[in-house]
MMTF fields as JSON, N, C-alpha, C and O atoms, coordinates in Angstrom:
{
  "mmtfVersion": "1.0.0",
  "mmtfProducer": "UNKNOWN",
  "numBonds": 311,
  "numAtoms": 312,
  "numGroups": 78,
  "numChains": 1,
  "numModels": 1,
  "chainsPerModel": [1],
  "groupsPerChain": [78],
  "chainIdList": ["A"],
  "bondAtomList": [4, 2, 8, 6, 12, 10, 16, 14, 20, 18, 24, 22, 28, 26, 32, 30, 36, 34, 40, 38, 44, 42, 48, 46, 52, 50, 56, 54, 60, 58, 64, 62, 68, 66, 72, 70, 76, 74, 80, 78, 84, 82, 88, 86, 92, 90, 96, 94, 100, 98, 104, 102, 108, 106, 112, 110, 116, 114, 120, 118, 124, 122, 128, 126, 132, 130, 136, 134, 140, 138, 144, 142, 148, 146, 152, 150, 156, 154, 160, 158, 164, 162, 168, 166, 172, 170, 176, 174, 180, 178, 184, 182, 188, 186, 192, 190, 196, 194, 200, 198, 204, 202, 208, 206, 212, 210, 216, 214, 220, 218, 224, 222, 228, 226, 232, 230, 236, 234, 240, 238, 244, 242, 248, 246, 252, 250, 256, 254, 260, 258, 264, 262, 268, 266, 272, 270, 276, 274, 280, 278, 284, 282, 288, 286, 292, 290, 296, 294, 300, 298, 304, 302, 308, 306],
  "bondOrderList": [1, 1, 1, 1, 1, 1, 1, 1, 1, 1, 1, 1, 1, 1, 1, 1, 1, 1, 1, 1, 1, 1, 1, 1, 1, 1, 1, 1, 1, 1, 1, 1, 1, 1, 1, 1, 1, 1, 1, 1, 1, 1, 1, 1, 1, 1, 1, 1, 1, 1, 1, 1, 1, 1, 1, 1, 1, 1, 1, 1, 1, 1, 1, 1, 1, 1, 1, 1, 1, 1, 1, 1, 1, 1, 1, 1, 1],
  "groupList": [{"groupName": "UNK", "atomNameList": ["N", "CA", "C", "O"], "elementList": ["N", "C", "C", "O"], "formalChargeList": [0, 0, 0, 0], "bondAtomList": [1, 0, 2, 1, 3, 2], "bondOrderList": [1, 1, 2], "singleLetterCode": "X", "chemCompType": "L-PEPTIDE LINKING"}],
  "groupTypeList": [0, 0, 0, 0, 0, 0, 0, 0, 0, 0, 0, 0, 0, 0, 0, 0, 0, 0, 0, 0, 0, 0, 0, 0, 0, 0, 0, 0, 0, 0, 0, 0, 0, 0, 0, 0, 0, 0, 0, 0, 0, 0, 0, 0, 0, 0, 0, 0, 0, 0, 0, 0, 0, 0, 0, 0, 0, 0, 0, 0, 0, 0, 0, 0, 0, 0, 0, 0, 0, 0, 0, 0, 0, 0, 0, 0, 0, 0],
  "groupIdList": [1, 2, 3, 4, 5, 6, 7, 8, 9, 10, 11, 12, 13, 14, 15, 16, 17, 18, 19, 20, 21, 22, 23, 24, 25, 26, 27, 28, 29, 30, 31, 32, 33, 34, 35, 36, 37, 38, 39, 40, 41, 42, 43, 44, 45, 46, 47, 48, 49, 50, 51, 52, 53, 54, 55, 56, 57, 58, 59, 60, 61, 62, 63, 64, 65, 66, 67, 68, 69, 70, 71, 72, 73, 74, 75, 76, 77, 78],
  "secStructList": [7, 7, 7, 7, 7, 7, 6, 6, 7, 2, 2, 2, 2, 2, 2, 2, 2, 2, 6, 6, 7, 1, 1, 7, 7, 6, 6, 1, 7, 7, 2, 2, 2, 2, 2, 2, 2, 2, 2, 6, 1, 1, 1, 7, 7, 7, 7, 4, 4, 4, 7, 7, 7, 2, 2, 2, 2, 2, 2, 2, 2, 2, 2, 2, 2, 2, 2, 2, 2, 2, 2, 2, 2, 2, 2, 2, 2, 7],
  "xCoordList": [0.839, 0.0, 0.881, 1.911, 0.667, 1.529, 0.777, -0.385, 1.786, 1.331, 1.794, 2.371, 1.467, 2.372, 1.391, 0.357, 1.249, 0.182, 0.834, 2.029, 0.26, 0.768, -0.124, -1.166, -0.363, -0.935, -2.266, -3.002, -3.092, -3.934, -4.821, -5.973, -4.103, -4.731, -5.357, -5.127, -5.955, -6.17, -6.525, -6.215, -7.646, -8.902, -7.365, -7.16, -6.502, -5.46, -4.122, -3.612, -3.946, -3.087, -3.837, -3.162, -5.295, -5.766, -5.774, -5.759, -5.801, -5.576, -4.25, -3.958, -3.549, -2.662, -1.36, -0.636, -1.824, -1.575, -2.413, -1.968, -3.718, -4.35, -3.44, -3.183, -3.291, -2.303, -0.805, -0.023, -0.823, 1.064, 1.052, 2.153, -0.426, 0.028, -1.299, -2.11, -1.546, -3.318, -3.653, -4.765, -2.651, -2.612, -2.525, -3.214, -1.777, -2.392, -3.204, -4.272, -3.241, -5.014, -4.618, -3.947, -4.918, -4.807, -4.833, -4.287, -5.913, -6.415, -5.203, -4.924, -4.153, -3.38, -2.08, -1.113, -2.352, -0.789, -0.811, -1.641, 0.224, 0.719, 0.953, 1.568, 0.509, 0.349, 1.948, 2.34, 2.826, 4.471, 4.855, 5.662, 4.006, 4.378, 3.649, 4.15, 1.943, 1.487, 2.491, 2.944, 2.724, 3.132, 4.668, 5.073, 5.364, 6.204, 6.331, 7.214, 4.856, 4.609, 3.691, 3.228, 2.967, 2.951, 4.12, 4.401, 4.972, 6.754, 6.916, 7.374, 6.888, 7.399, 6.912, 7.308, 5.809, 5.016, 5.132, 4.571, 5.779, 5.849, 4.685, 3.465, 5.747, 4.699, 4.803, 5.902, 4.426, 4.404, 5.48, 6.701, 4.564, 5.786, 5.046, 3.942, 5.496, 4.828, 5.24, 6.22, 3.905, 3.836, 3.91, 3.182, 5.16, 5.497, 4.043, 3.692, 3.525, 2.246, 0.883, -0.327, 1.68, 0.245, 0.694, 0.495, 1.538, 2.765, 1.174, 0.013, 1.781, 0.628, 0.661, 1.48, -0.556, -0.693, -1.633, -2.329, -1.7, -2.658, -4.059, -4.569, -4.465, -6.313, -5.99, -6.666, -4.576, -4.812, -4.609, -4.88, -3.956, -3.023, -4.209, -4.695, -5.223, -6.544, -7.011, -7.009, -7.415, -8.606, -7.649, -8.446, -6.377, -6.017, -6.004, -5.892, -6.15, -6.359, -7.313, -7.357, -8.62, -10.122, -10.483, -11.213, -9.885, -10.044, -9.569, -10.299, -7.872, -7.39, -8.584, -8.962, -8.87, -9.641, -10.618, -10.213, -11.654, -12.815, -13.084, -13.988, -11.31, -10.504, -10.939, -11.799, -9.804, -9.937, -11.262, -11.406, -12.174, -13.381, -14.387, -15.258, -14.098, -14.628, -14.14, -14.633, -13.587, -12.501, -12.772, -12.991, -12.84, -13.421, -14.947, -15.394, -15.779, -17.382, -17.261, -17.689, -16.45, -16.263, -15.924, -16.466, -15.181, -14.634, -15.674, -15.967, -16.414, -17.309, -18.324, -18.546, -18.875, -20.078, -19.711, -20.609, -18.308, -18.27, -18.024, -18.26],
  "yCoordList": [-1.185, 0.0, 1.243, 1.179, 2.138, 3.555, 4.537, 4.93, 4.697, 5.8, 7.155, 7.766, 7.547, 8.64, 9.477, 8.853, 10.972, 11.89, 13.022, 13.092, 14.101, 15.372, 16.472, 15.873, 17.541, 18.813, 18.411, 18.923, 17.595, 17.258, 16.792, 17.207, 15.616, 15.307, 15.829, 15.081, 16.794, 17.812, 17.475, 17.789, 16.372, 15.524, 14.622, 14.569, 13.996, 13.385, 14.2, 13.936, 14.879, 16.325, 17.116, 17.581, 17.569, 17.549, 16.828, 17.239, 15.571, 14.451, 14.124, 13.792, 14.224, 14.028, 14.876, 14.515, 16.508, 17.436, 17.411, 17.331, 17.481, 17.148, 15.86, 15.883, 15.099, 14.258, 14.136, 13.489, 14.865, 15.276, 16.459, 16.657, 17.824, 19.084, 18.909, 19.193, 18.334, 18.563, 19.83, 20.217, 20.267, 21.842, 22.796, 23.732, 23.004, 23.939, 24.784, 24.43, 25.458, 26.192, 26.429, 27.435, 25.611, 25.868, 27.245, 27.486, 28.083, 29.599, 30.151, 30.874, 29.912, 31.017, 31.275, 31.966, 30.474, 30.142, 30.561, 30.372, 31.11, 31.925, 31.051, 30.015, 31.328, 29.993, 29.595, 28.451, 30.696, 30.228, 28.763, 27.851, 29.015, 27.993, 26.719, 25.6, 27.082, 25.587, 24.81, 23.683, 25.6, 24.712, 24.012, 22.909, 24.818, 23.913, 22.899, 22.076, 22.754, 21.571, 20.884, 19.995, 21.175, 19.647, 19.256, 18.157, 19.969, 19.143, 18.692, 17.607, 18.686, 17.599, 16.685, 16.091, 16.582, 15.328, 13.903, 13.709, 12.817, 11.778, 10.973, 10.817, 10.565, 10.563, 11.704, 11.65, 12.801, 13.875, 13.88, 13.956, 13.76, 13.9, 14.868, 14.511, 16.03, 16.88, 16.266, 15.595, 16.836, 16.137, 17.511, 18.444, 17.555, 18.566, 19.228, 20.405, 18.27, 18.89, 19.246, 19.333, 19.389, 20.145, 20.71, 20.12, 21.983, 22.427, 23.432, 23.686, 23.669, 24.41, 25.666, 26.135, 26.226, 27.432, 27.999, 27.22, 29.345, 29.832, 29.153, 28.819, 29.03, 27.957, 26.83, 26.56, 25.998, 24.567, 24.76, 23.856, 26.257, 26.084, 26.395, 25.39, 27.471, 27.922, 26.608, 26.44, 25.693, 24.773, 23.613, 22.675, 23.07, 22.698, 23.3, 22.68, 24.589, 24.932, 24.539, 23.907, 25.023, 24.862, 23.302, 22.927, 22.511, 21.053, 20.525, 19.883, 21.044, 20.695, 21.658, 21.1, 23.092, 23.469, 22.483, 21.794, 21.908, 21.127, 20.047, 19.793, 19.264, 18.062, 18.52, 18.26, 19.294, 19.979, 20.097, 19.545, 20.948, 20.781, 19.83, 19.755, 19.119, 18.019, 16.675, 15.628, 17.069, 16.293, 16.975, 16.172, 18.242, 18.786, 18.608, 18.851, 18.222, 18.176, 16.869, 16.677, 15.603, 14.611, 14.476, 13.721, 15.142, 14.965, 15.107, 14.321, 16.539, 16.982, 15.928, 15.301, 15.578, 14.849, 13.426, 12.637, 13.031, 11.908, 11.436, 10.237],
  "zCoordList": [0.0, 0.0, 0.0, 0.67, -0.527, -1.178, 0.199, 0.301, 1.013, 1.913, 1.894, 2.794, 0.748, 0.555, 0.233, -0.009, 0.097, -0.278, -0.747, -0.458, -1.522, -2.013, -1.825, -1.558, -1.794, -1.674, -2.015, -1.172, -3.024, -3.45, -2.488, -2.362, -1.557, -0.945, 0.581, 1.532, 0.776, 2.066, 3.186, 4.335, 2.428, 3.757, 4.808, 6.02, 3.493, 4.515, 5.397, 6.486, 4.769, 5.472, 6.244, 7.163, 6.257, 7.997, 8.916, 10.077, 8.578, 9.767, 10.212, 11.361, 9.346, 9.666, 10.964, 11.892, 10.017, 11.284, 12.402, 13.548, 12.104, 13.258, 14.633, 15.837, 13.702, 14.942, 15.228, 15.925, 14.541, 14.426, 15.305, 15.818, 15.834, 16.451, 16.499, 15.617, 17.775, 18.292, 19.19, 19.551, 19.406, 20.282, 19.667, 20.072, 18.581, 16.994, 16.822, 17.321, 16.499, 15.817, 14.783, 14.554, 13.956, 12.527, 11.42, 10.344, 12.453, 12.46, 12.441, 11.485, 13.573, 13.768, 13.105, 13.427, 12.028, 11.404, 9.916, 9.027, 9.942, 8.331, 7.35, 7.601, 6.109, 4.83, 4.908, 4.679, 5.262, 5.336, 6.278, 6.101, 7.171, 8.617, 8.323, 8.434, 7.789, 7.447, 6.539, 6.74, 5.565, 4.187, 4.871, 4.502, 5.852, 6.286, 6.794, 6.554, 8.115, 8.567, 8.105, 8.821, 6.283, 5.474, 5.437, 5.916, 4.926, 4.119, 5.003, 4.644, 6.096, 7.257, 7.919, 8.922, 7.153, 7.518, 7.005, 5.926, 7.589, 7.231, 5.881, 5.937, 4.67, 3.395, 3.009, 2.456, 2.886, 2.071, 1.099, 1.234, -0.132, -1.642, -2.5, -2.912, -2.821, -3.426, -4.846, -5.17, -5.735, -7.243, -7.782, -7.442, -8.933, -9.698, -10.414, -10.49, -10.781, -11.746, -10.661, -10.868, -9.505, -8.736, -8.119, -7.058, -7.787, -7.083, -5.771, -6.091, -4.616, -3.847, -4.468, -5.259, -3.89, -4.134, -3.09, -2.438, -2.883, -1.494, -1.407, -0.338, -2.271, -2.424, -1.482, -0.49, -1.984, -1.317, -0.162, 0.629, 0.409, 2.035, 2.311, 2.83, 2.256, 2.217, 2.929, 4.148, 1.977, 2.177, 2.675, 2.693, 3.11, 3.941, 5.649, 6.707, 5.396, 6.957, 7.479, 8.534, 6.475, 7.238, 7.518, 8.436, 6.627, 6.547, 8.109, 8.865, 8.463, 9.322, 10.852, 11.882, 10.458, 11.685, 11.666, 12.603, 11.247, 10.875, 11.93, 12.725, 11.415, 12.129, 13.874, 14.715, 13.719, 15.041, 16.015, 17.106, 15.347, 15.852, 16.069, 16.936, 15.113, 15.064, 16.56, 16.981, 16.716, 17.519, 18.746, 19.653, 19.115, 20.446, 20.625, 21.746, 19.675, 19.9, 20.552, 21.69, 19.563, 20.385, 21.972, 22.779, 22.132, 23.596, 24.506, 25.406, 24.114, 25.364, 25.062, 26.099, 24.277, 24.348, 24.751, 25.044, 24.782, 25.544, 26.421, 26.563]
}
């Protein structure tokens, strides 16, 4: 199985930060700082023919806030 992902994939690069920096706020961080801690995420191989751009850091943030929230509704309600 190929565990590897690129900018494309967002739904898996929110989860992934999500559990790599669960103390985070995804909110508070400059497209400079996210895009660093995709590249450093274990798997991450960026694909030449989809290089990022502000849209994907965009909709990787909210994906990863989402995570986030999603993940605190859990807690309290359980």
């Amino acid at each position: 199985m190929d565990d590897t992902f690129g900018w494309l994939d967002v739904d898996e690069i929110a989860i992934r930060l999500h559990e790599a920096h669960p103390g985070v706020d995804p909110l508070s961080l400059r497209f400079t700082a996210l895009r660093g801690l995709v590249e450093k995420l274990p798997g991450f191989t960026p694909d030449p023919d989809h290089p990022v751009n502000e849209k994907i850091l965009e909709t990787i943030q909210m994906a990863w806030h989402d995570e986030r929230e999603g993940n605190v509704k859990e807690d309290e309600e359980g």
